[in-house]
Every structure is written in C-alpha cells, then in structure tokens.
C-alpha positions in Angstrom: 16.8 0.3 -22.5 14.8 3.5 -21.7 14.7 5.9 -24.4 13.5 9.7 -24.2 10.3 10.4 -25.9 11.9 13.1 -27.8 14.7 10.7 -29.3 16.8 9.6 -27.8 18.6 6.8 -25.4 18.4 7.3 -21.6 22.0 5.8 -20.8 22.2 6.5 -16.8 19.5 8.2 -14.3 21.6 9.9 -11.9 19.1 11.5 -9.2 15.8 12.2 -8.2 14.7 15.9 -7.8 12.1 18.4 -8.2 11.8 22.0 -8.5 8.6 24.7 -8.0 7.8 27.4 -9.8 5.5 29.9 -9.0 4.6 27.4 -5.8 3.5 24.6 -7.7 6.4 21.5 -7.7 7.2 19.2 -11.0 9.7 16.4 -10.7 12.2 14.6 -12.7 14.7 12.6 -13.2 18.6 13.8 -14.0 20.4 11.5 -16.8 22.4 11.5 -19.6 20.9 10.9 -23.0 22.3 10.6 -26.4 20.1 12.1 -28.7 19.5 10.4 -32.3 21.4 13.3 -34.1 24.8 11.9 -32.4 24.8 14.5 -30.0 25.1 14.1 -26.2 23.4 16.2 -23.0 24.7 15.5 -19.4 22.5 16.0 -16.2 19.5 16.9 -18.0 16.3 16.8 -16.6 13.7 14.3 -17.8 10.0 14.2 -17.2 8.7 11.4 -16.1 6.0 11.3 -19.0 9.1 11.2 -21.4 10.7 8.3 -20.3 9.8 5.3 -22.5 10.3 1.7 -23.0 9.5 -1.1 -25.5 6.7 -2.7 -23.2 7.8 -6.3 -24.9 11.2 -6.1 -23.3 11.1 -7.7 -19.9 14.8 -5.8 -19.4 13.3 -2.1 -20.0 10.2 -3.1 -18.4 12.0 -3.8 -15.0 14.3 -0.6 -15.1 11.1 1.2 -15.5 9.4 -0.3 -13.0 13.0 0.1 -10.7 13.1 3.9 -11.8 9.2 4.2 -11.1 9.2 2.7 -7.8 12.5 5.4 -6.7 10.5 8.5 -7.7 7.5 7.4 -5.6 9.6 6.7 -2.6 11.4 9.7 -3.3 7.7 11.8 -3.4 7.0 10.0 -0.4 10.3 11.3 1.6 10.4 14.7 0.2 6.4 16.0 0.6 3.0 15.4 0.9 0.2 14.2 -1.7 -2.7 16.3 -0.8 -6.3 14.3 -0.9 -8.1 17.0 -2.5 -5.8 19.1 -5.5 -5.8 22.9 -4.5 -6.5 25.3 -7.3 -4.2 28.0 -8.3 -5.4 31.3 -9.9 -3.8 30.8 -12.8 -5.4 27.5 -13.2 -2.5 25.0 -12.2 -3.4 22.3 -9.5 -1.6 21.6 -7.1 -1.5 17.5 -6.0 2.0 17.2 -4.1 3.6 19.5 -1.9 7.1 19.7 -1.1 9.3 20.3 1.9 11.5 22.7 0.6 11.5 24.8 -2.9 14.1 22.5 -4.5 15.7 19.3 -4.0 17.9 16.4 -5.4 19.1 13.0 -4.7 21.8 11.0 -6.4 20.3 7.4 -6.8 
C-alpha cells in the first residue's frame, strides 16, 4: 500500500499531470487519500517526494515501481528534460520543460 508522507493512505492514483508556475513545471500525481484523522480528500494532488512505501513489502514496492515508471513515461510524452538546468532570476532551476502550461492524464 502507498501511504502519503503527510499521513495518510494513498487508496487510488487517478492521473498524471503537471502544472507551471511562474514558467517553471512541478508534477504530480491525482489520488484519493484517507488521512489518519478519518477524514477523506478526493483528486488531490500528490508530490512525488510524498509518496511512500514500506520498502520490505514486495506488494508496495511494485506499485511504486508501476506508479514510478508512468510518471517518467508520462515526462517523456508531455516535454523535454534539458541537459544543462537553466537558472531562473529568482533562483528556481529549471530541468524539464513542458509542451503546454498545464496538463493531465487519467491512468
């Protein structure tokens, strides 16, 4: 089972998007998690870096790897990796560009 590193149970990954603000692109997944205080949130965005897993579980560690291996084809499909990072003024770097602005995909 993945779980959200702010506590809570990742129960379904729904799509694969990303977003840019001020020209500079994050990406995430969209799932439902059930939080450890009994409440619920639907569609949220999750950060990859808060998706975890109980690295003795060969179960979670093959949804990871499944989930891992959609966002990188997904990157791949929907912009560029640059080979050098560019440098923005405010001191954000740049290391993927996308297509378009904003973008999901159900998976």
């Amino acid at each position: 089972m993945l779980e959200h590193k702010h506590g809570g149970k990742i129960t379904s990954i729904s799509a694969i998007g990303h977003e840019t603000y001020k020209r500079v692109a994050s990406w995430h997944y969209v799932g439902r998690v059930e939080w450890s205080d009994g409440t619920v949130s639907e569609r949220i965005r999750i950060p990859p870096y808060a998706v975890c897993f109980d690295h003795d579980d060969s179960a979670s560690k093959e949804q990871y790897a499944r989930l891992a291996q959609q966002l990188d084809l997904y990157l791949q499909a929907e912009g560029e990796w640059l080979d050098k990072p560019k440098h923005m003024r405010d001191g954000r770097l740049v290391h993927w560009v996308p297509k378009v602005p904003e973008y999901e995909v159900a998976v």
